[in-house]
C-alpha positions as CSV (number, residue, x, y, z in Angstrom):
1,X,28.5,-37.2,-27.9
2,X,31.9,-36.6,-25.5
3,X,29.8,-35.0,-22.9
4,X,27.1,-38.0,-22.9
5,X,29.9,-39.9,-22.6
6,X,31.3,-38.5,-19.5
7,X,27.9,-37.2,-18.2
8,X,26.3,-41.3,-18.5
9,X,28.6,-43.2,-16.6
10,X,28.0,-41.1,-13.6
11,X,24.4,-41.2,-13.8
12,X,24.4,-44.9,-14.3
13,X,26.3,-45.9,-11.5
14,X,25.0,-43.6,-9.2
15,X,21.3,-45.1,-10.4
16,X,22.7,-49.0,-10.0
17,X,23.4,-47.8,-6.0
18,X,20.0,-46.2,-5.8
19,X,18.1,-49.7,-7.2
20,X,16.6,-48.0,-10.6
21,X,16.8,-48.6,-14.3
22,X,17.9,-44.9,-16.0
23,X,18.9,-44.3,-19.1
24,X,19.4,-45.8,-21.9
25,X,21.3,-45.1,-25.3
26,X,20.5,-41.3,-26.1
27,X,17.9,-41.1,-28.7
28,X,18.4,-39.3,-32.7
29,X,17.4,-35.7,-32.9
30,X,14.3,-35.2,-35.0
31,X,14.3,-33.0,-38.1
32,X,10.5,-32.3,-39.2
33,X,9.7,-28.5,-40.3
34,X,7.2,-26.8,-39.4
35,X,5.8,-26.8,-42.7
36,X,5.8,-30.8,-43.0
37,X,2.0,-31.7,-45.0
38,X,-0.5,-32.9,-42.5
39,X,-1.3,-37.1,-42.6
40,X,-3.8,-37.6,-44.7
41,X,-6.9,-39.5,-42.9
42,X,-10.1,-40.2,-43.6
43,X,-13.6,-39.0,-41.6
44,X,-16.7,-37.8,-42.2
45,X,-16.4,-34.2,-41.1
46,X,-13.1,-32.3,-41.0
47,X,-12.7,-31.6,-37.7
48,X,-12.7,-28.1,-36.4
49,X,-10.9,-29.1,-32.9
50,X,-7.8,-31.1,-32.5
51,X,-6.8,-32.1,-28.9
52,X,-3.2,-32.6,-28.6
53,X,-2.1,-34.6,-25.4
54,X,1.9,-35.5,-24.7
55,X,2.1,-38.5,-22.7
56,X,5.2,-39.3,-21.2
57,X,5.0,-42.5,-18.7
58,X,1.5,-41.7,-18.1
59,X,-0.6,-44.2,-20.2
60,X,-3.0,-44.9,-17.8
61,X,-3.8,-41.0,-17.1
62,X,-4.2,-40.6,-20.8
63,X,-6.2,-43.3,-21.6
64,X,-9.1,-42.2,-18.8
65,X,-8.5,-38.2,-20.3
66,X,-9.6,-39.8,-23.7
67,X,-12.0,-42.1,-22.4
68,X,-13.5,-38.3,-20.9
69,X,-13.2,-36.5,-24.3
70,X,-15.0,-39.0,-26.2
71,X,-18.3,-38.8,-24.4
72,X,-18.5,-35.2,-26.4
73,X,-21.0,-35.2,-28.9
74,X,-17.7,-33.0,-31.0
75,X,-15.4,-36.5,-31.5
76,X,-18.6,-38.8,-31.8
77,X,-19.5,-36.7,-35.4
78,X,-15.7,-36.2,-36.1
79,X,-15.8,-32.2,-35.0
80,X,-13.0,-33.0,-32.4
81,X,-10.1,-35.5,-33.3
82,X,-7.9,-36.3,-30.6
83,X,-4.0,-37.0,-30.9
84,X,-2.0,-38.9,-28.5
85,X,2.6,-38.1,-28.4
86,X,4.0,-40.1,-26.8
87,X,7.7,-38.9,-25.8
88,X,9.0,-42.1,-25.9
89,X,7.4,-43.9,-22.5
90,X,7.4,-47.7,-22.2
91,X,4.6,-49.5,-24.3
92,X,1.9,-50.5,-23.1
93,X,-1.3,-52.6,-24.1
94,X,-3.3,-50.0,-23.0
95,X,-2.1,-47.9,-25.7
96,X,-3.1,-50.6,-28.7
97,X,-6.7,-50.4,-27.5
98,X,-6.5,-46.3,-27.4
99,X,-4.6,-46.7,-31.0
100,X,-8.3,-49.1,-32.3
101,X,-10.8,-45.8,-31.2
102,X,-12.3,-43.5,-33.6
103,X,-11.7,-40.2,-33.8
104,X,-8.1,-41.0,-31.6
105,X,-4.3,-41.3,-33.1
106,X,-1.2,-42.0,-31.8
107,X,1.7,-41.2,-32.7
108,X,5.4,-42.2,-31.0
109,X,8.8,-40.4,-30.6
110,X,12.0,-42.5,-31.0
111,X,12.5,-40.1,-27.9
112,X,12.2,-37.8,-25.2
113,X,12.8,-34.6,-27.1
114,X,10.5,-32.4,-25.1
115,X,7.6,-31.1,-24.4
116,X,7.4,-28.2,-27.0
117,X,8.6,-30.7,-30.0
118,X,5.9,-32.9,-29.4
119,X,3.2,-30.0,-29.2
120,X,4.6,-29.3,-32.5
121,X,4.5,-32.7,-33.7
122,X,1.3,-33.4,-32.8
123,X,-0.3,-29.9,-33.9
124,X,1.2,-30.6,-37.4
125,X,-0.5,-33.8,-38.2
126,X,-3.9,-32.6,-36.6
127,X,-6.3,-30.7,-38.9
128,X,-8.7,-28.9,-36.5
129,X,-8.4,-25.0,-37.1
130,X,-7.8,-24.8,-33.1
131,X,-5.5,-26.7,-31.1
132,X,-6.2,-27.9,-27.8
133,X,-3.6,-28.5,-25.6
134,X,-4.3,-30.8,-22.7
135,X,-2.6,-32.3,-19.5
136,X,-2.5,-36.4,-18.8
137,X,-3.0,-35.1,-15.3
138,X,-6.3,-33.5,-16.0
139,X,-10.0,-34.3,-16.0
140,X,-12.4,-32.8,-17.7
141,X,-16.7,-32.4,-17.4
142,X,-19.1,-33.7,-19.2
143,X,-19.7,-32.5,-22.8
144,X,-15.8,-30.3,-22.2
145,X,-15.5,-30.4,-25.9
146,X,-18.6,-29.2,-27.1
147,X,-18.2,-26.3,-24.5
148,X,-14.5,-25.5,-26.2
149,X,-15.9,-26.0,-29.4
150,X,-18.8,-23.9,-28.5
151,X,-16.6,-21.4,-27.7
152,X,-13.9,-21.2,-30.4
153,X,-16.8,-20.6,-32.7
154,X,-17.7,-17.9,-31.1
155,X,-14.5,-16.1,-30.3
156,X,-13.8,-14.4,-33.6
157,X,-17.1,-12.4,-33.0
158,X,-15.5,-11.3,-29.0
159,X,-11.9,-10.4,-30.8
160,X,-10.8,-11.4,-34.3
161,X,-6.9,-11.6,-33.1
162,X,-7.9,-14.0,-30.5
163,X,-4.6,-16.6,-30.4
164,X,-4.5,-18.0,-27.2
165,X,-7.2,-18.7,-24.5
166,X,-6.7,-20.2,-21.1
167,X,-9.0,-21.7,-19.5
168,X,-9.5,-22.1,-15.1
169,X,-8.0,-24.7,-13.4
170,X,-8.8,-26.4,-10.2
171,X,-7.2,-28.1,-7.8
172,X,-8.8,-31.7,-7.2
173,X,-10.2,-30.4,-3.9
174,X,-12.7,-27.8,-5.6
175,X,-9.7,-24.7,-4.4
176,X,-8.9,-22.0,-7.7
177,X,-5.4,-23.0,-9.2
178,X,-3.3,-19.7,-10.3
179,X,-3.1,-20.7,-14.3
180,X,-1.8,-17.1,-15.6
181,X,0.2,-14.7,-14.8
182,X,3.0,-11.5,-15.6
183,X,5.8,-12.6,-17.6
184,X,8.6,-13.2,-15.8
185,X,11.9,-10.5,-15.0
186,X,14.8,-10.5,-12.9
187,X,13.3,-8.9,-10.2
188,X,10.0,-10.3,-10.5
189,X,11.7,-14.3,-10.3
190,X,14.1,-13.2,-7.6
191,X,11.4,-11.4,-4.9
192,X,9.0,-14.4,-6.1
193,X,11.0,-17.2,-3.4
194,X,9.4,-15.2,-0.9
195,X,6.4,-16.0,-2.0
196,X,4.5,-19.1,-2.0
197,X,5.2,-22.3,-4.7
198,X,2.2,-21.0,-6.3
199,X,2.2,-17.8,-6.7
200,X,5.8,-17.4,-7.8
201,X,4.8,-17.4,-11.3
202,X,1.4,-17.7,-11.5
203,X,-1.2,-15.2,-10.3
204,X,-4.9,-15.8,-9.3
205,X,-8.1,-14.1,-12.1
206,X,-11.4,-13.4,-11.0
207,X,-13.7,-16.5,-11.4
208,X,-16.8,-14.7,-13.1
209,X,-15.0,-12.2,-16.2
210,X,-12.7,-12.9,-18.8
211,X,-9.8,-10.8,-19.1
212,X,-7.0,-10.1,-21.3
213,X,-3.6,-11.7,-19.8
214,X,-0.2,-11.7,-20.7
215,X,0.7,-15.6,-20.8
216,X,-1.5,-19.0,-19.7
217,X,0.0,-22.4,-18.5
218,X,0.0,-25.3,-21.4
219,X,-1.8,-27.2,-19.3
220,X,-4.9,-26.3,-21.0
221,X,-4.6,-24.1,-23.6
222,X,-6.5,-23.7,-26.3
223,X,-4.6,-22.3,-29.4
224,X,-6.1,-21.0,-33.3
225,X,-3.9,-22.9,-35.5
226,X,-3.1,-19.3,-37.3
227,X,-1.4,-18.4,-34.8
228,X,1.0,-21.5,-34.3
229,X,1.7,-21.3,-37.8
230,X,2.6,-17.9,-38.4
231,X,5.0,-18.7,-35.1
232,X,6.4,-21.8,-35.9
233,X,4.8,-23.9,-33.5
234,X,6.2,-23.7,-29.6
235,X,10.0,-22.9,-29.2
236,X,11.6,-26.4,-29.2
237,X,14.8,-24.9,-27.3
238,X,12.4,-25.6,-24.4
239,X,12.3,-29.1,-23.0
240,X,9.7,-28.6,-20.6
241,X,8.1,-25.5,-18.7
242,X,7.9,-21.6,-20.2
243,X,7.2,-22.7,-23.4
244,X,3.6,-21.7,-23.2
245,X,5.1,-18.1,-21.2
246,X,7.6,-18.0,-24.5
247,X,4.8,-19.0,-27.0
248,X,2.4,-16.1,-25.5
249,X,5.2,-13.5,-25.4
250,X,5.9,-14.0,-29.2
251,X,2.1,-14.3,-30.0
252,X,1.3,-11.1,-28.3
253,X,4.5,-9.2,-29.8
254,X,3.0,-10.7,-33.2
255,X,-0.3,-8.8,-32.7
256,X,-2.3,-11.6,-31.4
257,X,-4.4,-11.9,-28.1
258,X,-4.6,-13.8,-25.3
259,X,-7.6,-14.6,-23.0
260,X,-8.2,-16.3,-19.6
261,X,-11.7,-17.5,-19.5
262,X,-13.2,-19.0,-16.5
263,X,-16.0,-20.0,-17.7
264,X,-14.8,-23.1,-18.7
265,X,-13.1,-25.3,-15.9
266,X,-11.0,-28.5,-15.7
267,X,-9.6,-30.1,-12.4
268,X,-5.5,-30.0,-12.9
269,X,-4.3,-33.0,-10.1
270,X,-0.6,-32.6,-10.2
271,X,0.5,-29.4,-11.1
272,X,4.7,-28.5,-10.0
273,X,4.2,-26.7,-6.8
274,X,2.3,-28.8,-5.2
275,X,4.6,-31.7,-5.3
276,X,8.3,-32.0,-4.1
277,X,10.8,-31.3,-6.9
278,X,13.3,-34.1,-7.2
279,X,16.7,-32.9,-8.5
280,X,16.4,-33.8,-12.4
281,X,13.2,-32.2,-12.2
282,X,14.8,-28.8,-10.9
283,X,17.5,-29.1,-13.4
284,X,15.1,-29.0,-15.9
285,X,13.0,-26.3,-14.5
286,X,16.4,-24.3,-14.1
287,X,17.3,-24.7,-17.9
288,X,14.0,-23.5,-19.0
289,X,14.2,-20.3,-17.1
290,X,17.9,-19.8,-18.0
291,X,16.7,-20.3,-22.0
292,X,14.4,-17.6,-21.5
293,X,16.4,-15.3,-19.5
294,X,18.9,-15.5,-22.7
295,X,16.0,-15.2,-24.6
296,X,13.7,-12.6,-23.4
297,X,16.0,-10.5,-21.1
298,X,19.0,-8.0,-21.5
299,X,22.2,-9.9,-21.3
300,X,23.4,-8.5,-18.0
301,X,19.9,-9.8,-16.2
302,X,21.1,-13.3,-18.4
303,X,24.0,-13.5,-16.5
304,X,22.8,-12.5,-12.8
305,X,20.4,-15.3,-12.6
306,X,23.2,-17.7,-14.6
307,X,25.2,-17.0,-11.3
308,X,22.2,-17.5,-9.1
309,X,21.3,-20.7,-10.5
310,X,25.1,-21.9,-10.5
311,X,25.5,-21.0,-7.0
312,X,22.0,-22.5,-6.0
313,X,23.0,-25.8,-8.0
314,X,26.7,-25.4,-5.3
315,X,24.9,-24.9,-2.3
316,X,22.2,-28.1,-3.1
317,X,24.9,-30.5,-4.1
318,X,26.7,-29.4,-0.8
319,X,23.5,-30.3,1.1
320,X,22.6,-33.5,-0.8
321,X,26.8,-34.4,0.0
322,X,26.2,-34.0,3.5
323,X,22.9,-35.6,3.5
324,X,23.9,-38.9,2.1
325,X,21.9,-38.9,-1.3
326,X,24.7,-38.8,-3.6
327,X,22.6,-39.0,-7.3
328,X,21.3,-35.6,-6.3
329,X,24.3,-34.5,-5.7
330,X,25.4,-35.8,-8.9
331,X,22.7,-34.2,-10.9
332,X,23.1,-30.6,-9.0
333,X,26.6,-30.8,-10.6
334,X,25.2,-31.5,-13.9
335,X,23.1,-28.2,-13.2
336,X,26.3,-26.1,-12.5
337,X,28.2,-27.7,-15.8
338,X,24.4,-27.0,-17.9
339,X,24.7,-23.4,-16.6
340,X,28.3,-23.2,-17.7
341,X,27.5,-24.8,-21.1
342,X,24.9,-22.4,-21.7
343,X,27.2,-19.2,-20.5
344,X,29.7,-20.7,-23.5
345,X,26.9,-20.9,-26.0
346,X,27.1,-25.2,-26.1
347,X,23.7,-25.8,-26.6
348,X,23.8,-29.3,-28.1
349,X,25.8,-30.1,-24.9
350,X,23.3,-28.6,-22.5
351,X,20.4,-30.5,-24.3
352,X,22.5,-33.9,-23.7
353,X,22.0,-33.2,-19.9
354,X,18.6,-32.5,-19.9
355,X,17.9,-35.3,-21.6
356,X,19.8,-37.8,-19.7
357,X,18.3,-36.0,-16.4
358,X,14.7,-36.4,-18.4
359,X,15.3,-40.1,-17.8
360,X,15.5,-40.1,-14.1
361,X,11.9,-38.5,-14.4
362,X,10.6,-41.6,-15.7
363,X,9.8,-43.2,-12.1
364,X,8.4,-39.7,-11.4
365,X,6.3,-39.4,-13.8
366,X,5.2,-43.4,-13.3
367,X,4.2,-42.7,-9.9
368,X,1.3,-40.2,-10.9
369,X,-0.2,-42.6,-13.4
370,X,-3.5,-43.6,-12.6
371,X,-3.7,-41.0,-9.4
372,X,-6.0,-38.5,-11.3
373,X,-9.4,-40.6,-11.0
């Protein structure tokens, strides 16, 4: 806790000048195994589907996602159970009125501990033999589930080792949204910021075939249960982003497949390059791909975009200095100390910032609630 210690005062009184509320006490790690037994529950038909949804300051966005998912005939004869985690976002009654709906749970974290811990979570507790990964900041069609149902039944038939399918995204104007793509290299990451937001990780499919990829966005993923057990579930050492690009990487080494589909669709409102990217979010954007770089790539390629990153996290705070917005500047610094902490092997340390930057995200993440209508 010495680095929370010296990281906290900073970002509180940096956050008192700015007007805001950030971060409280730091929450208790959670220790739940993969393995944990399911909750038992009670319905008339085991479901076959369980939709998994991690809500973080989004109530509002989640509530109308449900609302959308429970017009499928799938949840209405308990073929489809959806499951609410919340990472720890304010309560709200909105959330006691989703909590009193059949065929929905929720369930809370004492914490923000990431994106990939509540997947987890939630995927342990739920029973369907496919896991369906979904957005807040998505909407779906009519009758979505019974199409994704529909379609898990029949994807053993197309290719037994089916693990992963990804499904096409849309912008809220009608336009294709890039939702796949190449895993990522060194040279690959580097040459892609001279290319559009968009297409720096993602690449565009054809609308009419599907087609064997290498990894599709979490966003909407659809997941045989299998296959996250004979994995372990995401990789928790992600807080948020290339989880799903980790997840598809190990599934495919594993022997498993993974598919983009277009012929299902759902509208995707606020996906990362189309927004501006406020410092804590970069940080935590940075520590993902610096996790898989130390994962996935040969140390030397590890260390080259380590030094990018540091001096990228330099030059911002420089700029954010000179600019006048000193709690950026604050946070870039935190970037270059995460990069260093990570060099050194101090995990637990680096996790401290990216949680304490997590909590700046909270306005963030507030201001998209009810936007996705």
């Amino acid at each position: 806790m010495a680095v929370a210690a010296r990281i906290e005062p900073k970002f509180r009184r940096h956050a008192a000048d700015a007007g805001s509320e950030y971060l409280p006490r730091l929450p208790q790690p959670i220790s739940q195994c993969w393995t944990q037994p399911p909750r038992p529950r009670s319905s008339l038909e085991t479901p076959q589907l369980s939709v998994v949804i991690v809500n973080f300051c989004q109530w509002n966005n989640t509530a109308r996602l449900t609302w959308q998912l429970r017009q499928s005939e799938a949840v209405r004869r308990g073929a489809a159970e959806i499951m609410i985690v919340d990472n720890h976002s304010p309560w709200q009654p909105i959330a006691k009125r989703l909590r009193r709906l059949s065929g929905v749970s929720i369930v809370r974290n004492q914490g923000n501990h990431g994106f990939a811990r509540a997947v987890n979570r939630g995927s342990r507790i739920s029973r369907g033999e496919w896991v369906l990964l979904l957005n807040p900041d998505v909407t779906v069609p009519e009758g979505f589930l019974d199409q994704v149902l529909d379609a898990a039944q029949r994807w053993p038939a197309i290719d037994p080792r089916a693990g992963v399918i990804g499904f096409q995204l849309r912008h809220r104007d009608g336009t294709r949204q890039a939702s796949a793509g190449p895993f990522p290299t060194l040279v690959r990451t580097v040459t892609g910021l001279l290319l559009p937001r968009s297409r720096r990780k993602c690449r565009h499919h054809s609308l009419r075939e599907r087609q064997s990829v290498s990894w599709v966005t979490g966003g909407c993923l659809l997941v045989r249960r299998d296959c996250l057990q004979e994995l372990g579930g995401m990789d928790e050492s992600y807080f948020l982003y290339y989880e799903d690009v980790d997840f598809c990487l190990r599934a495919r080494r594993a022997g498993w497949s993974v598919w983009y589909e277009p012929a299902l669709r759902v509208t995707h409102h606020f996906p990362l390059h189309s927004r501006p990217v406020p410092a804590p979010l970069r940080l935590v954007t940075r520590h993902a791909l610096l996790t898989y770089a130390r994962k996935h790539w040969p140390g030397w390629q590890a260390r080259v975009i380590s030094g990018i990153v540091w001096l990228e996290a330099g030059l911002r705070q420089c700029w954010s200095r000179w600019r006048g917005r000193t709690e950026a500047a604050v946070v870039y610094q935190q970037l270059q100390e995460l990069v260093g902490d990570l060099h050194r092997g101090r995990i637990a340390k680096a996790r401290q910032r990216i949680r304490l930057a997590a909590r700046l995200l909270e306005p963030v993440a507030a201001a998209q609630d009810g936007q996705t209508r």
